[in-house]
Steps between C-alpha positions, in 0.01 A plus 500: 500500500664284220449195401702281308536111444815382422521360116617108565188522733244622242182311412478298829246670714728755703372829332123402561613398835685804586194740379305315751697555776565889380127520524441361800799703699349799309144437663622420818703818522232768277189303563276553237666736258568454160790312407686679138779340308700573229629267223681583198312405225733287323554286779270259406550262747454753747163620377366132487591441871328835584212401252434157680546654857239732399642816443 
């Protein structure tokens, strides 16, 4: 799956929100297994989202 947030819509609470849901849809359809992602490194706001969902 990819993710992406549009850039006029940056910085307002849809990536964090859209992790959440990706997590729960993933644990409703896997259960329990781990959940993996991928970020490229320089995509710093990326990596913060993923940071403060947890990841």
């Amino acid at each position: 799956m990819g993710i992406g947030i549009r850039p006029d819509l940056c910085s307002k609470g849809y990536g964090s929100r859209v992790i959440r849901l990706a997590v729960q849809e993933s644990r409703h359809l896997y259960g329990t297994k781990a959940v993996y992602l991928d970020v490229r490194e320089w995509n710093h706001r990326a990596v913060k989202c993923y940071a403060s969902a947890g990841f």
